[in-house]
C-alpha positions in Angstrom: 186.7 92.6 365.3 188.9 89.6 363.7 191.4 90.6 361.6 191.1 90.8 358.2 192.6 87.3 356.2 195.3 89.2 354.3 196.4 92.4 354.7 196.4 93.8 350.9 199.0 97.0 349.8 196.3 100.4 349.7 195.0 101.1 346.1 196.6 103.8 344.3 194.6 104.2 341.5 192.3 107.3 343.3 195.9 109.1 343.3 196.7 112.2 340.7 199.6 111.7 338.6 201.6 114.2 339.6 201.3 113.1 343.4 202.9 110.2 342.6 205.7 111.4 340.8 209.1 111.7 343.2 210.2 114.8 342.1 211.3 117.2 344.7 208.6 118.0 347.1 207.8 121.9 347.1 208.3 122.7 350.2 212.0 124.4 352.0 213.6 121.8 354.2 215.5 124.4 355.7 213.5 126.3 357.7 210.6 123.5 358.6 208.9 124.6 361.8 206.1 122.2 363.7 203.1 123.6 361.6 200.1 122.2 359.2 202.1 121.7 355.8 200.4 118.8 354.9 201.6 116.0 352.0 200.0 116.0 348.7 198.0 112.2 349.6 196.3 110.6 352.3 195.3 106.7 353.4 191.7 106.3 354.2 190.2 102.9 355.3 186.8 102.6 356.5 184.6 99.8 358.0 180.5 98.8 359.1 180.5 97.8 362.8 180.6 94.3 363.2 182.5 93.8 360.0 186.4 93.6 359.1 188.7 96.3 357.8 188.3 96.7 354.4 191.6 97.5 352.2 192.7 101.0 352.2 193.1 103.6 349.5 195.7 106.2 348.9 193.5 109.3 347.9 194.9 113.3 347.1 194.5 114.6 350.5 191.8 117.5 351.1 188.6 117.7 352.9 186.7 114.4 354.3 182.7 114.3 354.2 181.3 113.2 357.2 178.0 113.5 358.9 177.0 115.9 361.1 175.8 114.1 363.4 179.0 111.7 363.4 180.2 110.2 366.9 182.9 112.0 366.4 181.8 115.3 366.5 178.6 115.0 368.6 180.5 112.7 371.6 184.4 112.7 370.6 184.2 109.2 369.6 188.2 109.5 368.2 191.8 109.1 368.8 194.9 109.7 367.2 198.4 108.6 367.2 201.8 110.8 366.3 204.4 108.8 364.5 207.4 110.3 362.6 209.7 108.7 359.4 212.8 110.0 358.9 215.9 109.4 356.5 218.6 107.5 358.3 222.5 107.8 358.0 222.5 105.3 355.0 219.5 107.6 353.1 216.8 104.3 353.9 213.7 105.6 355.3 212.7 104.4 358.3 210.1 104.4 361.3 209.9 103.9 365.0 208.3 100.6 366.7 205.1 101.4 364.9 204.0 97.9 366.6 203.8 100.3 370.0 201.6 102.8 368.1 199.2 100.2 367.2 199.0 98.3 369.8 198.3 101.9 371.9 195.5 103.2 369.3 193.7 99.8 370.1 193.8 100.1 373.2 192.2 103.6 373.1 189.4 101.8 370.5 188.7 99.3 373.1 188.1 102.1 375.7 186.0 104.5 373.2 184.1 101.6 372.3 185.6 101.3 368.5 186.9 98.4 366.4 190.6 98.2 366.9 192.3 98.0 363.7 194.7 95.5 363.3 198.4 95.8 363.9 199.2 94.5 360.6 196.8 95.9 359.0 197.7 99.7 360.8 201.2 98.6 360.7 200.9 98.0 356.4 199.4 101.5 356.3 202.3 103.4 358.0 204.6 101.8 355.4 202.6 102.4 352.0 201.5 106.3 352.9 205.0 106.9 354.0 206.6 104.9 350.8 203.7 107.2 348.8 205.3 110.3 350.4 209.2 109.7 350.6 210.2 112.9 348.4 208.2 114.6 351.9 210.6 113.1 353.6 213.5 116.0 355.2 217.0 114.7 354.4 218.9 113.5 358.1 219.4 116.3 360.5 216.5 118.9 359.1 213.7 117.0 360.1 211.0 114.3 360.0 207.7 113.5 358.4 204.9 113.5 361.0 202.3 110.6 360.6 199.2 111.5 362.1 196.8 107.9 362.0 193.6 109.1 363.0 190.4 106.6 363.9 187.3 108.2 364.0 183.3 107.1 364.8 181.9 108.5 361.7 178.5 107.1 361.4 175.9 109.4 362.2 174.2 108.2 365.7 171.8 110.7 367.4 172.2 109.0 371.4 175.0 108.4 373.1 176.3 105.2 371.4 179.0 103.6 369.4 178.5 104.9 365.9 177.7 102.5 363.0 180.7 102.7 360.8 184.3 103.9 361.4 187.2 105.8 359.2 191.0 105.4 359.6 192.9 107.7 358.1 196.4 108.9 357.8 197.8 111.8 356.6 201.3 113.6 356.5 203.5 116.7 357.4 207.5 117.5 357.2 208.2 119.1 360.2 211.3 120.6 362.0 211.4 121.2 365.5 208.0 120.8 367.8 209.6 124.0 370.2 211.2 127.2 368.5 215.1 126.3 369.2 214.7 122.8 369.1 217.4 121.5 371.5 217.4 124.0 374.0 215.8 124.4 377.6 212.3 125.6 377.9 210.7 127.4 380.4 207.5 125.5 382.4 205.0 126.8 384.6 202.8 124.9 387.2 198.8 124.6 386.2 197.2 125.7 389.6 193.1 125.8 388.6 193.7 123.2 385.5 194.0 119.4 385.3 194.6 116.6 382.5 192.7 113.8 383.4 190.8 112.1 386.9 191.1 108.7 387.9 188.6 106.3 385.7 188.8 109.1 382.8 190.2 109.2 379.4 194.2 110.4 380.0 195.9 106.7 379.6 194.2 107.0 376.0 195.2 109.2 373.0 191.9 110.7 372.8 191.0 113.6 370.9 188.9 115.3 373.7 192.3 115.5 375.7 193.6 118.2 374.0 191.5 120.6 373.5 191.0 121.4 377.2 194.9 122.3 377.7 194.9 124.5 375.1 193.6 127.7 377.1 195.9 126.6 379.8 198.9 126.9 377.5 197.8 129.4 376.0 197.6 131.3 379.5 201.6 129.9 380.2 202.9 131.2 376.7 201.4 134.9 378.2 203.3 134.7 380.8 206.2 133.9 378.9 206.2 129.9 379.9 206.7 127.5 376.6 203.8 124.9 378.0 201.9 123.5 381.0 203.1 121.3 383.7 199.8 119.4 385.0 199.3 117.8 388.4 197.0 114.6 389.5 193.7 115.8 389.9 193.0 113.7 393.4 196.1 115.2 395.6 197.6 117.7 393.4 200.6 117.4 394.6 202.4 114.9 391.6 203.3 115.3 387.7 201.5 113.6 385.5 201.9 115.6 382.0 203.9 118.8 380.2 201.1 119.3 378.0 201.5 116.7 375.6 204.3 115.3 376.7 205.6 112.6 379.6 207.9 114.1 381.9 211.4 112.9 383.5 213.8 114.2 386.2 217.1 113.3 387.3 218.8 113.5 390.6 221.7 112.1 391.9 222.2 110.0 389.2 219.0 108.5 389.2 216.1 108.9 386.3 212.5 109.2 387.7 209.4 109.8 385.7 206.0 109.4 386.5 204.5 106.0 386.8 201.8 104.9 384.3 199.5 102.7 386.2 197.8 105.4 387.7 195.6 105.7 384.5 195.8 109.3 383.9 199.0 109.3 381.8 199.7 108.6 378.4 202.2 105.7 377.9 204.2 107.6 375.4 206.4 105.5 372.4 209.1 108.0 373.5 208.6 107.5 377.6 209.2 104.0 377.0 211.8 104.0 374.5 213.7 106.7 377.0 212.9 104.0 380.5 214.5 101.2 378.4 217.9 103.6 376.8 218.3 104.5 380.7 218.2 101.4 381.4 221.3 100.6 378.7 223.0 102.6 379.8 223.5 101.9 383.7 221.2 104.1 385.1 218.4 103.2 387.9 215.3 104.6 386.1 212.4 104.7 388.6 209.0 104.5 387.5 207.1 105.9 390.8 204.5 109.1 391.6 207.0 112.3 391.7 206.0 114.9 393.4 206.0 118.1 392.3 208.0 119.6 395.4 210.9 116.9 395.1 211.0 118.2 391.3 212.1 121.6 392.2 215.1 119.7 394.0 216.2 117.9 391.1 219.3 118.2 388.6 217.7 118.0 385.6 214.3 118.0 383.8 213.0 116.9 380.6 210.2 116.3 378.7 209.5 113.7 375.2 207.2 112.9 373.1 207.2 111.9 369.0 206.6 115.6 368.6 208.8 116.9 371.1 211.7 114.1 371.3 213.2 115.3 374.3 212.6 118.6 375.2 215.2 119.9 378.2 213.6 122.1 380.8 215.6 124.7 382.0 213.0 126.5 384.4 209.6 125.8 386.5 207.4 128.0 387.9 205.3 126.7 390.6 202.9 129.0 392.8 206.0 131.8 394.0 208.7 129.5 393.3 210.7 129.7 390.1 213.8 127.0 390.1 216.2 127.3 387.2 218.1 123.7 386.5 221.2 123.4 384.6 221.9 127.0 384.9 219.7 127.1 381.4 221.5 124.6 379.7 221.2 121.0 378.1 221.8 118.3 381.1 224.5 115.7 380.8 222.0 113.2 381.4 219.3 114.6 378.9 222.2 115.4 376.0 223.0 111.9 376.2 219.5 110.1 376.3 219.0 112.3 373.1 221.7 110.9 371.4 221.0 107.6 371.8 217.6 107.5 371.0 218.2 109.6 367.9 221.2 107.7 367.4 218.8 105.0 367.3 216.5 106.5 365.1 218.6 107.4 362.1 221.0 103.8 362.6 223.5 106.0 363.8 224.1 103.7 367.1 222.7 99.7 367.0 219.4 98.9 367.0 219.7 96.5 369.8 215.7 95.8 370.6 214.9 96.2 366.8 212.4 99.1 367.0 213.5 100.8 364.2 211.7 99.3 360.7 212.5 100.3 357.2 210.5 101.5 354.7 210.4 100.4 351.5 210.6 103.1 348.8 
């Protein structure tokens, strides 16, 4: 799909009134948990197959119409990304390399057999919706507005086939922290009978029919008293790949590991490679490699990110009879000072030395 010759600002005129007005949002910044509290608007783009993205709107968000025998919902023909804009030391409203967003959710077009939307063009819609939502926007230190860019195979197709026409749609959420506590150690259990993704699959790819298939795994930790799933490679089963949705990261004698991406069964997370490259920064060897899951339970510390999750210190694992505690339940040197940099980074506390951070404007 070629990209379209200019990439145009989303209409507005489909938008009530009152949802464009920037009067306080109604909603308690104080108490903000990771849950659906969706923005009053939403961006919606849609094209034929074979044809270029046509502009965007900006339309009151509610329910979409969609047929039921969309590729979507008949064969999961979908992805999604998770972004996040925040208000930085200054008050500007900014985002995070949405460039690495983009170029991800075309990767995962190319593999579900979807027209990639353009990085401009994707990159354009991040900025109006969020510009369109800035009174949603937390003030620094009490949270973020989640952007959820969804790309779906609406067309109705009956076999299994690319469908004939596609939607792109954004919509947005204030949120606090993704686990109750925020920055403090969670607990982690081993899946034994469970795994992500197999070699040749889906799991390098944001795809929608990830998810659903960890949820009665965590659903089974969280009984048991664990906060989420650690998930090992289907072949060996024997090294990390995923905490749910999250990467994972350890640290032992001074050294950062985390699993290694080329495997194909692992997300390459915006956070994972924003965290590889801080390392990096700051004088640490940060190896990329498999990890085993036993050489884990030797380690110093653990963590897990994500745009959800940030970082997410683990303070215990669970595997089979084992149960290692790290930190003696507390925040890691190394994982308290990762976080600060890359939220430093975030909210133009610290320099912006590889320029991922891009403001908004309101």
């Amino acid at each position: 799909v070629s990209s379209p010759r200019a990439v145009l600002p989303a209409r507005r005129d489909s938008v009530p009134r009152e949802a464009m007005a920037q009067d306080e949002a109604p909603i308690d910044f104080d108490n903000l948990g990771f849950a659906l509290n969706p923005t009053d608007i939403m961006y919606v783009a849609t094209m034929e197959m074979g044809e270029e993205w046509t502009t965007g709107e900006l339309k009151p968000y509610g329910n979409v119409s969609i047929s039921p025998a969309a590729g979507v919902l008949n064969y999961g023909q979908g992805l999604f990304e998770g972004m996040k804009a925040q208000r930085s030391e200054t008050g500007d409203l900014v985002i995070f390399r949405p460039d690495r967003n983009a170029a991800r959710m075309a990767m995962g077009a190319e593999r579900l057999g979807m027209p990639p939307v353009p990085e401009a063009f994707f990159v354009n819609a991040i900025k109006t919706i969020v510009a369109a939502s800035k009174r949603w926007v937390p003030p620094m230190g009490k949270g973020a507005l989640y952007i959820r860019p969804c790309l779906w195979g609406s067309g109705g197709v009956l076999g299994v086939s690319p469908a004939p026409s596609y939607t792109f749609c954004i919509y947005c959420c204030p949120v606090g922290p993704y686990f109750k506590g925020g920055m403090s150690p969670i607990a982690l259990m081993v899946a034994d009978d469970y795994h992500r993704a197999a070699p040749g699959g889906q799991g390098g790819v944001k795809a929608i029919g990830n998810y659903a298939p960890c949820m009665v795994p965590a659903l089974g930790a969280k009984k048991q008293g664990f906060q989420e799933v650690i998930y090992l490679d289907a072949v060996e089963h024997k090294y990390i790949e995923e905490v749910g949705a999250a990467n994972f990261f350890c640290v032992k004698d001074g050294v950062v590991y985390t699993p290694c991406i080329s495997v194909g069964t692992i997300l390459p997370g915006i956070t994972r490679m924003s965290i590889v490259q801080i390392a990096k920064d700051l004088g640490y060897e940060v190896r990329e490699e498999r990890v085993s899951i036993e050489f884990v339970l030797t380690a110093d510390e653990c963590l897990c990110t994500g745009t959800a999750a940030v970082i997410a210190p683990i303070g215990k694992i669970k595997f089979g009879d084992k149960e290692v505690e790290f930190c003696k339940g507390e925040v890691g040197a190394v994982t308290r000072k990762l976080y600060d940099n890359l939220l430093g980074i975030q909210t133009c506390k610290l320099p912006d030395a590889h320029n991922w951070v891009v403001k908004v404007p309101a």
